[in-house]
C-alpha positions in Angstrom: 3.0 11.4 10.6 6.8 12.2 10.3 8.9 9.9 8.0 11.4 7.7 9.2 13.7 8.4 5.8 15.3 10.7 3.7 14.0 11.2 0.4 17.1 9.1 -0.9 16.2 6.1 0.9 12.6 6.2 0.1 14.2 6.3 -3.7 16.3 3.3 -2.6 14.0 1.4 -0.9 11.3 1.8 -4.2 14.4 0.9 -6.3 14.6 -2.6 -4.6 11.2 -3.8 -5.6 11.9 -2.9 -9.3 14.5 -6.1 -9.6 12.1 -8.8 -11.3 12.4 -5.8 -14.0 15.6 -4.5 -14.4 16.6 -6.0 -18.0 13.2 -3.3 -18.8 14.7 -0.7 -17.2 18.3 -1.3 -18.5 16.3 -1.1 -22.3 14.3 1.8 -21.4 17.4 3.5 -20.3 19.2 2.6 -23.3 16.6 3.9 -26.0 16.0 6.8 -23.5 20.2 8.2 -24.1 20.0 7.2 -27.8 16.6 8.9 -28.3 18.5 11.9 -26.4 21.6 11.9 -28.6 19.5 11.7 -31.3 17.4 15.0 -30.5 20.7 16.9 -29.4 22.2 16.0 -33.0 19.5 17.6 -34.9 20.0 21.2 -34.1 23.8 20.4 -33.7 23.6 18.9 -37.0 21.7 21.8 -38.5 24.5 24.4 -37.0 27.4 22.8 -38.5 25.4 22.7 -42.0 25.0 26.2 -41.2 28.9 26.4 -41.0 29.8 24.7 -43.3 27.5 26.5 -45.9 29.0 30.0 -44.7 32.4 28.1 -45.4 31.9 27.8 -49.0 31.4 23.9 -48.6 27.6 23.6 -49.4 28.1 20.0 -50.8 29.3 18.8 -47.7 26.5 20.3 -45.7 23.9 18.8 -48.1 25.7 15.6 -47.2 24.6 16.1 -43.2 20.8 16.3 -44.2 20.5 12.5 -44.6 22.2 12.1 -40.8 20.1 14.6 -39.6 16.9 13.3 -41.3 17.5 9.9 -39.6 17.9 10.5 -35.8 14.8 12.6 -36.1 13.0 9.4 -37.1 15.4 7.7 -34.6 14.5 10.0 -31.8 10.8 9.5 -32.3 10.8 5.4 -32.7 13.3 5.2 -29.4 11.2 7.6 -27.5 8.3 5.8 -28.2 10.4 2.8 -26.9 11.4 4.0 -24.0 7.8 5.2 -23.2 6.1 1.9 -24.0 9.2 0.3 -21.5 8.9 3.0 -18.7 4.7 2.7 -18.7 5.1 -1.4 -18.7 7.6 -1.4 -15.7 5.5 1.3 -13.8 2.4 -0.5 -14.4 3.3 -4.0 -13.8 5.4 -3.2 -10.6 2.2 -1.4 -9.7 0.3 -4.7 -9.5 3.0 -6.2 -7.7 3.5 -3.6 -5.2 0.0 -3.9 -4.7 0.1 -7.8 -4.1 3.0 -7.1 -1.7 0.5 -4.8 0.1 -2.9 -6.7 0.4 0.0 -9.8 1.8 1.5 -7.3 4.2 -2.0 -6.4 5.5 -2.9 -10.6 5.6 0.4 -10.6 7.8 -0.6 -7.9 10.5 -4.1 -9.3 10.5 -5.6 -9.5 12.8 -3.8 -8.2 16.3 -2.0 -4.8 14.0 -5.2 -4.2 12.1 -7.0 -3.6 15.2 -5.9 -0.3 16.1 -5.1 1.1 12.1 -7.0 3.8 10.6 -8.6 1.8 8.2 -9.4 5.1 5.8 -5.9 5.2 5.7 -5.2 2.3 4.9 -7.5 2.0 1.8 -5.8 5.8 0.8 -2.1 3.5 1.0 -3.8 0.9 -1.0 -4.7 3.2 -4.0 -3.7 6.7 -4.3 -0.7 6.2 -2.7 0.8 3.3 -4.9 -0.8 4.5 -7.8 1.0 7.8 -7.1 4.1 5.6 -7.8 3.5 5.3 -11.1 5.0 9.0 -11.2 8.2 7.6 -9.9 8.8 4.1 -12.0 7.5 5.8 -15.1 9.3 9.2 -15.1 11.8 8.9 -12.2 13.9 6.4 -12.3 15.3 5.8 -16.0 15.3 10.2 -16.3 17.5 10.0 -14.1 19.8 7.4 -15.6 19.3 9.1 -18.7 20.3 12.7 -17.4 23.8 11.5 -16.7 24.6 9.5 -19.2 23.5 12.0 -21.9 25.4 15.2 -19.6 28.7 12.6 -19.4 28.5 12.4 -23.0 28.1 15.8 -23.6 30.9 16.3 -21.5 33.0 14.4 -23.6 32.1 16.3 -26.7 32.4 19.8 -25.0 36.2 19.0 -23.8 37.1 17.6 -27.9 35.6 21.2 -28.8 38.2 23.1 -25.9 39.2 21.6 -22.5 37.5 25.0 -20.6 34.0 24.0 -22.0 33.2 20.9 -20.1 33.8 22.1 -16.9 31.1 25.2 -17.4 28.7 22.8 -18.9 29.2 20.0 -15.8 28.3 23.3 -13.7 24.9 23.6 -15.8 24.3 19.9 -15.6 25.2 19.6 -11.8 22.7 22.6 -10.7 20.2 22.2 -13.2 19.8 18.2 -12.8 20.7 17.9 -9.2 21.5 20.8 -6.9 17.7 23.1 -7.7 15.7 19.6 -7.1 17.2 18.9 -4.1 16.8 22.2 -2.7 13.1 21.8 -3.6 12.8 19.0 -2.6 13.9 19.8 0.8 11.4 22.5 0.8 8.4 20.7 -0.3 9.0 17.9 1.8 6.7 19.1 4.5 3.9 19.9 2.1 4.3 16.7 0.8 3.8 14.7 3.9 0.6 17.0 4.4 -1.2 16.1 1.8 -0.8 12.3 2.0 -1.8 12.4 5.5 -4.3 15.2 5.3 -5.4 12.7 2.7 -5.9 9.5 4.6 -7.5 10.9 7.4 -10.2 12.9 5.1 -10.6 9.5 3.5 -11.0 8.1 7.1 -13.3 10.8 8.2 -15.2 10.2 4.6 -15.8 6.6 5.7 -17.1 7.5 9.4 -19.6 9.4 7.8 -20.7 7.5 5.3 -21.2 4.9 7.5 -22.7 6.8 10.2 -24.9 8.6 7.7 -27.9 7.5 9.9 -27.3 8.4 13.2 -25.7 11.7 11.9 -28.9 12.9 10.1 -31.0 11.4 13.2 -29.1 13.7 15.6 -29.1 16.4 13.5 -25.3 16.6 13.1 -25.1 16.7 9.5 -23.9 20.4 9.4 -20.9 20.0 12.0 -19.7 16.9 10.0 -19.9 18.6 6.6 -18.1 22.0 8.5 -15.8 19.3 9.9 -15.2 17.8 6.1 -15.0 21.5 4.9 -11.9 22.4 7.0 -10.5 18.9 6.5 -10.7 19.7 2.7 -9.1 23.1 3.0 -6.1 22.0 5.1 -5.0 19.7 2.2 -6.2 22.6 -0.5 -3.5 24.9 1.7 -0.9 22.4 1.4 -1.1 21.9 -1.9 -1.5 25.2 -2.7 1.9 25.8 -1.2 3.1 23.2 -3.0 2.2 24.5 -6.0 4.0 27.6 -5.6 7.0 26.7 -4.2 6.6 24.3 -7.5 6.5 27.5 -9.5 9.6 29.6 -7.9 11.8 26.3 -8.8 10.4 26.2 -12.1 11.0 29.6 -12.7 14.3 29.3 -11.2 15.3 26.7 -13.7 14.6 28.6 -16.3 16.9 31.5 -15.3 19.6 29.2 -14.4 19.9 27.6 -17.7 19.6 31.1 -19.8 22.5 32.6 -17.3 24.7 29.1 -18.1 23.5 30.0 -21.5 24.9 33.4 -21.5 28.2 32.1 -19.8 28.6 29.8 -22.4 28.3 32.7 -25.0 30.8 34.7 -23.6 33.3 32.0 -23.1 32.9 31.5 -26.6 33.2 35.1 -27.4 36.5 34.9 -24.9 37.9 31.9 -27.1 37.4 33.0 -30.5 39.3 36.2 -30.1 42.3 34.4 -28.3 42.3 32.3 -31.3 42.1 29.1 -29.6 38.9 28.1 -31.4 37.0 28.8 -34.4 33.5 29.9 -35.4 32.5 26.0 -36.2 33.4 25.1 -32.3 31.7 28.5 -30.7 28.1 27.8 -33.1 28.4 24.0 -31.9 29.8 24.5 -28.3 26.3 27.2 -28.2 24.2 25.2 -29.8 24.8 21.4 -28.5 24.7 23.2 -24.8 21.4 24.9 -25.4 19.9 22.1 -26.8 21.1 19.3 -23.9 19.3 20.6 -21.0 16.4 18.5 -21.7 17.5 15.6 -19.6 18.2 17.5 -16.4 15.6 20.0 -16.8 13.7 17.1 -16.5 14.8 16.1 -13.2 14.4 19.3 -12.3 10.5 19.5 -13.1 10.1 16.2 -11.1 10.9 18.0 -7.8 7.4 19.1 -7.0 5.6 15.8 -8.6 8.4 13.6 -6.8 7.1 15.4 -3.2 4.0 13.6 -3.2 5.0 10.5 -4.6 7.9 9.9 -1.8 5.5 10.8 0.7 3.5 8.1 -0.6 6.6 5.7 -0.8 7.2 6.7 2.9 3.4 5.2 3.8 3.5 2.0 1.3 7.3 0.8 2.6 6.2 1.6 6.0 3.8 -0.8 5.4 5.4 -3.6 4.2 7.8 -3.2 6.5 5.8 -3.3 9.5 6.1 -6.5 11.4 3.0 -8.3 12.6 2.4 -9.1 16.1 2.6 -13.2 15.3 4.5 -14.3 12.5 2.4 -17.0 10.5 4.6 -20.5 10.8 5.0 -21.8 7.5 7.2 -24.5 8.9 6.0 -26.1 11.6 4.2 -29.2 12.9 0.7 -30.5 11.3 -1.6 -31.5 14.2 -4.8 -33.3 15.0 -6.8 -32.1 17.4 -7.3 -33.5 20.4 -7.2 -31.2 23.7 -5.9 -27.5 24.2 -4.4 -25.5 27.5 -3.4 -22.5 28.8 -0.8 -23.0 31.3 -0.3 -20.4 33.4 -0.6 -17.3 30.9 0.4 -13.8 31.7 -0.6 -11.8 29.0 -0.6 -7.4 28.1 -1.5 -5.6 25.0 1.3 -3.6 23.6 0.0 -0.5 25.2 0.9 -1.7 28.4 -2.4 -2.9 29.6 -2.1 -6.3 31.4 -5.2 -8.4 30.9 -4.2 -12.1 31.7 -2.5 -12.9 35.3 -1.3 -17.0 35.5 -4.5 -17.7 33.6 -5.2 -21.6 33.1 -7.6 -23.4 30.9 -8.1 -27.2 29.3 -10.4 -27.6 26.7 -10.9 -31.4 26.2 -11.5 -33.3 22.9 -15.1 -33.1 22.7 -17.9 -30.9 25.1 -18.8 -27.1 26.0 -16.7 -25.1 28.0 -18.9 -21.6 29.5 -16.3 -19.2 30.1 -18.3 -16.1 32.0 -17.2 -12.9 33.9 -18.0 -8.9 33.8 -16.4 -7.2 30.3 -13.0 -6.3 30.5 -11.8 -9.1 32.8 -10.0 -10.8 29.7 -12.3 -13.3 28.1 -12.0 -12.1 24.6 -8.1 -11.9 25.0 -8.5 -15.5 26.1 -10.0 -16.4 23.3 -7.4 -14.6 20.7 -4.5 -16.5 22.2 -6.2 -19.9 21.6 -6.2 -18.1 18.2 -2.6 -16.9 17.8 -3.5 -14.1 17.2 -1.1 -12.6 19.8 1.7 -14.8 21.8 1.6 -14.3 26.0 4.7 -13.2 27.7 4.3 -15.9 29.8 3.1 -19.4 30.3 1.9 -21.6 27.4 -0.9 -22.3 25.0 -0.8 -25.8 23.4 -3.0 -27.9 20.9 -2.4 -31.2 21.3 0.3 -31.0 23.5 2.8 -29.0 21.5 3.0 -24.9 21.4 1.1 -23.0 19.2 4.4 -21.4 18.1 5.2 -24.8 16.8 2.9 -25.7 14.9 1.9 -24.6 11.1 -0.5 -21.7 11.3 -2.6 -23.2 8.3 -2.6 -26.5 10.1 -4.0 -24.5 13.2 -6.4 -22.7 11.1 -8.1 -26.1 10.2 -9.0 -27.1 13.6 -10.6 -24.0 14.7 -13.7 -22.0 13.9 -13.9 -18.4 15.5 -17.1 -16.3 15.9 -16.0 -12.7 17.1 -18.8 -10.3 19.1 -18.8 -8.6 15.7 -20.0 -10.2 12.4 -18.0 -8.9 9.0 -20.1 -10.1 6.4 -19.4 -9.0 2.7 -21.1 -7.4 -0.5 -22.4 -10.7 -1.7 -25.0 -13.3 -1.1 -25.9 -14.9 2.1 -24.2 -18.5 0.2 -21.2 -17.2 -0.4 -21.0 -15.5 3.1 -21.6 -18.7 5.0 -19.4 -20.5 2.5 -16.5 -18.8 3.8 -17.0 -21.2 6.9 -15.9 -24.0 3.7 -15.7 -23.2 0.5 -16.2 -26.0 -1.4 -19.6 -26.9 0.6 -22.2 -28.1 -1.2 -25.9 -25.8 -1.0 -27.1 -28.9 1.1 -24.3 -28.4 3.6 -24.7 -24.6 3.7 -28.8 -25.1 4.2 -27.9 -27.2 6.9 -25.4 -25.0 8.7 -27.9 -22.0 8.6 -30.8 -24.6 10.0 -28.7 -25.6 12.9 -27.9 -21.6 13.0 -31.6 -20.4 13.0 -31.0 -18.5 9.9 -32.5 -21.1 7.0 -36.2 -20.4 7.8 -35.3 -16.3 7.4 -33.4 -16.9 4.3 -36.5 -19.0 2.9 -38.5 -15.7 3.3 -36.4 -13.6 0.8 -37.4 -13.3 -3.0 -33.7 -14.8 -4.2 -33.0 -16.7 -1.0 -29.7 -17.9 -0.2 -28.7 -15.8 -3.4 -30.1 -12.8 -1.9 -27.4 -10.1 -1.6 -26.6 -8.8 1.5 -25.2 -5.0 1.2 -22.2 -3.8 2.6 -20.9 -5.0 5.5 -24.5 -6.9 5.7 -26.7 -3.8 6.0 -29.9 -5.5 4.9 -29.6 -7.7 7.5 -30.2 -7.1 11.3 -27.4 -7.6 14.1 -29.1 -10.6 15.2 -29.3 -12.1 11.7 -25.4 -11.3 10.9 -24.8 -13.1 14.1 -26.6 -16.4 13.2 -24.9 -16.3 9.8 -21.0 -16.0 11.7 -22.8 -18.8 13.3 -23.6 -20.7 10.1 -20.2 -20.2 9.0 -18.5 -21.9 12.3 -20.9 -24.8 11.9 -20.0 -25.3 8.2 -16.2 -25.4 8.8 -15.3 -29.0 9.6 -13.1 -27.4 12.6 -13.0 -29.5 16.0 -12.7 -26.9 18.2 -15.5 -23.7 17.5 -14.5 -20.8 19.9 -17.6 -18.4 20.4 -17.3 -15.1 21.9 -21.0 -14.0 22.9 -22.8 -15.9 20.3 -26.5 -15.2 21.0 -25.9 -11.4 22.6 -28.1 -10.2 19.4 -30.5 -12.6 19.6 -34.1 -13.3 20.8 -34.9 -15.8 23.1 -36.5 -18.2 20.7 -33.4 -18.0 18.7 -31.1 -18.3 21.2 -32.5 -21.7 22.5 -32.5 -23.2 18.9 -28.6 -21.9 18.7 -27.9 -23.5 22.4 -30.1 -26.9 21.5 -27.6 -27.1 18.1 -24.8 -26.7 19.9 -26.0 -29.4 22.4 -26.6 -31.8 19.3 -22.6 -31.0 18.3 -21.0 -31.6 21.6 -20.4 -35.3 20.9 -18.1 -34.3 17.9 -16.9 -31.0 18.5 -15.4 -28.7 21.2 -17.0 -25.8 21.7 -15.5 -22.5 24.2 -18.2 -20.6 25.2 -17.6 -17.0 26.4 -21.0 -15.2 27.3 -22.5 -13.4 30.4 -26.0 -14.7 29.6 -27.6 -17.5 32.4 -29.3 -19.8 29.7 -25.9 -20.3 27.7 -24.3 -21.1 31.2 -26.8 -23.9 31.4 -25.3 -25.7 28.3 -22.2 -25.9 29.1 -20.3 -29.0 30.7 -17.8 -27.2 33.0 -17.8 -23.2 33.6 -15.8 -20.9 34.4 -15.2 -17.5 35.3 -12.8 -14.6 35.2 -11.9 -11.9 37.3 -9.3 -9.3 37.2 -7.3 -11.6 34.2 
C-alpha cells in the first residue's frame, strides 16, 4: 500500500481530530516551556553563581541558590503536569478516534466491507490507533515546546551578543527540524512495511486460525507455518532496517550538537579576546546552549518512533475518509410498507461486472414471491438493492411508491428482515443471537420464532438451552442450525417484508418443510422474496420468477 500523503499532512490531518481538546493541549504546552525554562535555568543558574563567586561577590551568588532551588521543584511539578495533560489527550482522543472508526466501518457496511481484508482491518482498529498514542502523547505539544523554548533562547543568546543567536538558531533549526526530516524521509518506506506487512500477517493469522481444520486434515500445516515464517521475517527485515537507520540519526544527533557545541566555544573564545564580551557572557552563552538541546533533540529522537505511527495515521484517516458505496439518509421520508418495485434496473459492481440488465420486479403487500435461476445470474444482487445496500445506475427501486434514496434508511431498516446465504452469528447465547432479529423480545417471542424456525426442539436438547453459548462465529453449531437461527431472527423482527436468499440450502428435508409450512402460515401478514434453486420452495411461492443473464 503506498500512501496518498506526505508525512505533514498525515500530522495535519491527526491534528484536526485533536479539537474537542485543544484548551488540554494549549496547558500541556504551557507547563511543557515553563518546565523547560525551568531545567535550562538550573545549570545557567549554577554558572553564573560560579561567576559571580570567582568575582569576589559570593553573597550575591548565595542569593541565586533559593531561585535555583525553586525551578528545580518547578521543573518537576510542571513536567509532571504536562505528562498527566499529554497522556489524558492521547488517551481520550484514543477512544474517540476509535468511535470514529467502528462508525466509519458501520458506514461502508455492508457493499465496502465486502471486498476488505478483514485482518487488516482489525490491525487498523488496534495497533494502528493505539500506535497514535506515540504521536498525541509525545508529538504534538514537543513540538510546540521545541520552539517556543529555542525562540526564547534566542532572545537570551542575542541580549548576551547579537552573533550568538544566529549560531544557536543554526543548532536549533538542524537539530529539531532539518536531521528528522531527513530521517524521516528515509524511514518512510520501512515504515509503511511494517504496518502492512502487519495487517496482512494478522490476515493470514486469521485464515489459519480459522481454517485450522482443514489445514491439519490436508496435511498443510507445515507450508502454512513456512508461509507465517517468511511473513514474520519480512516485517523482522523492515524493522530491522528501521532500527538502524534509527541509530545512524541518533548517532548523528549527537555529533551535531557536540560540533554546535564546539562552535559555540570558539565563538566565545573569538569574543572574549576582542573584548566585546566578558567571562560571565562566554560561561552563560556555553552553558544555557549546552543545556537547551533538550527540546529539539527530542524531536529529533521521534523520527524513527514517528515512522510507524504516520504509517498508521495513513491507514486510520484512510479509513475514515473512505466513502461508502450508499450514504445512510438521515433525512428523509418515514414510510409504511405497503408494495416494492424494481423498475427497469441496470445495475454493475464497481469492478465493472454488469449483473442486472432492465431488471423488473413488484413485491405486493402481503404473499411469497420465488425468485429462481442458475448462480451468478444476479439474484443475490437483486436482493441487496431492495436492501440499499448499493444504488443501480439505472432504473428505480421504490417502497411504497417513493425511492429508496428518499426515504430514511432507519425507517427502511424497520420494514425489512434480510437472511444472507451465510449466517454471522456471535460469541454469545442462542437468545441473544436470535434477539438481534428484536431486541426487546420477550423469551416467549424468541421461543416462538425458533419454533416456526425449526430450531426450538434442538435448542430444548442442550444442557443451558437458549442460554447455551454458541462459539465464535457459531462453531458449535452446524450450517444447517446457524441457518434456522438467521431464520429465527427474520421471523422475530416485526418487518413486513422478509427477503430470503436460499433459506433452507443447509437444511434436511424434514426441516425444510416445517420452514416452507411457517412461511405459508405468515404469508397473510408478511411479504416474503424468496430466492432459491430448490423445487419444493418453488412450490410455496404465489408468483415465480426467474433470472437469466441479469
Amino acid at each position: 500500500m503506498k500512501t496518498r500523503r506526505s508525512g505533514i499532512r498525515v500530522m495535519a490531518g491527526l491534528i484536526g481530530l485533536l479539537r474537542p481538546l485543544s484548551p488540554h493541549m494549549l496547558l500541556a504546552i504551557l507547563m511543557g516551556v515553563l518546565g523547560h525554562l525551568c531545567a535550562i535555568a538550573i545549570p545557567v543558574g549554577g554558572a553564573w553563581a560560579l561567576y559571580l563567586v570567582w568575582a569576589g561577590e559570593g553573597e550575591a551568588a548565595w542569593r541565586l541558590f533559593p531561585w535555583i532551588a525553586a525551578a528545580g521543584l518547578m521543573r518537576g511539578a510542571l513536567h509532571y503536569g504536562e505528562q498527566n495533560r499529554n497522556h489524558y489527550i492521547a488517551f481520550t482522543l484514543l477512544k474517540i478516534i476509535r468511535d470514529h472508526v467502528f462508525g466509519a466501518l458501520r458506514r461502508l457496511a455492508p457493499a465496502k466491507m465486502d471486498s476488505r481484508n478483514k485482518g487488516e482491518l482489525i490491525s487498523t482498529v488496534t495497533s494502528d490507533i493505539e500506535l497514535l498514542e506515540v504521536f498525541y502523547a509525545h508529538t504534538i505539544s514537543p513540538i510546540a515546546i521545541a520552539v517556543v523554548v529555542s525562540l526564547c533562547m534566542l532572545g537570551f543568546f542575542g541580549w548576551l551578543h547579537p552573533w550568538m543567536a544566529p549560531l544557536a538558531l543554526g543548532a536549533y533549526v538542524s537539530v529539531g527540524a532539518l536531521l528528522p526530516i531527513s530521517a524521516g524521509g528515509r524511514m518512510k518506506e520501512e515504515g509503511v512495511q511494517v504496518r502492512e506487512g502487519a495487517g496482512n500477517l494478522s490476515a493470514f493469522l486469521m485464515d489459519s486460525l480459522r481454517g485450522v481444520r482443514e489445514i491439519l486434515r490436508y496435511g498443510q500445516g507445515k507450508d502454512r507455518l513456512e508461509a507465517l515464517d517468511a511473513r514474520s521475517r519480512e516485517i523482522g527485515e523492515a524493522q530491522g532496517k528501521l532500527a538502524r537507520k534509527n541509530g545512524f540519526y541518533g548517532g548523528m544527533t549527537e555529533m551535531v550538537i557536540l560540533l554546535f557545541d564546539l562552535g559555540m566555544l570558539l565563538l566565545c573564545v573569538y569574543l572574549y579576546q576582542r573584548g566585546e564580551i566578558g567571562l560571565r557572557e562566554a560561561l552563560l552563552a556555553q552553558v544555557g546552549l549546552m543545556s537547551s538541546f533538550g527540546p529539539v533533540a527530542a524531536l529529533s529522537a521521534l523520527a524513527g518512533s514517528l515512522t510507524n505511527t504516520l504509517a498508521a495515521g495513513e491507514r486510520v484517516l484512510s479509513l475514515l475518509e473512505e466513502q461508502p458505496e450508499t450514504a445512510d439518509i438521515l433525512v428523509g421520508a418515514e414510510v409504511s410498507f405497503r408494495q416494492m418495485e424494481m423498475q427497469g434496473v441496470d445495475f454493475a459492481y464497481p469492478e465493472g461486472t454488469k449483473v442486472l440488465g432492465d431488471f423488473s420486479l413488484e413485491i405486493p403487500e402481503r404473499g411469497i414471491i420465488g425468485i429462481t435461476g442458475r448462480s451468478g445470474t444476479g439474484k443475490s444482487t437483486a436482493l441487496k438493492l431492495l436492501m440499499r445496500f448499493y444504488d443501480p445506475q439505472a432504473g428505480r427501486v421504490t417502497l411504497s411508491g417513493r425511492d429508496l434514496r428518499e426515504i430514511k434508511t432507519a425507517s427502511l431498516r424497520r420494514n425489512q428482515a434480510y437472511v444472507t446465504q451465510e449466517t454471522q452469528l456471535f460469541n454469545d447465547s442462542i437468545e441473544n443471537n436470535i434477539r438481534i432479529g428484536r431486541m426487546d423480545a420477550t423469551r416467549a417471542e424468541v421461543e416462538a420464532a425458533a419454533k416456526m424456525a425449526s430450531i426450538h426442539d434442538f435448542i430444548q436438547t442442550l444442557p443451558r438451552g437458549y442460554d447455551t453459548g454458541i462459539g465464535e462465529m457459531g462453531e458449535m453449531l452446524s450450517s444447517g442450525e446457524r441457518q434456522r437461527i438467521a431464520l429465527a431472527r427474520a421471523f422475530l423482527s416485526q418487518a413486513p417484508l422478509i427477503l430470503l436468499d436460499e433459506p433452507t440450502s443447509n437444511l434436511d428435508t424434514l426441516n425444510e418443510g416445517r420452514i416452507l409450512k411457517s412461511l405459508d402460515e405468515v404469508r397473510k401478514e408478511k411479504s416474503i422474496v424468496l430466492v432459491s434453486h430448490r423445487p419444493a420452495v418453488k412450490a410455496v411461492a404465489d408468483r415465480s420468477f426467474m433470472v437469466q443473464e441479469g
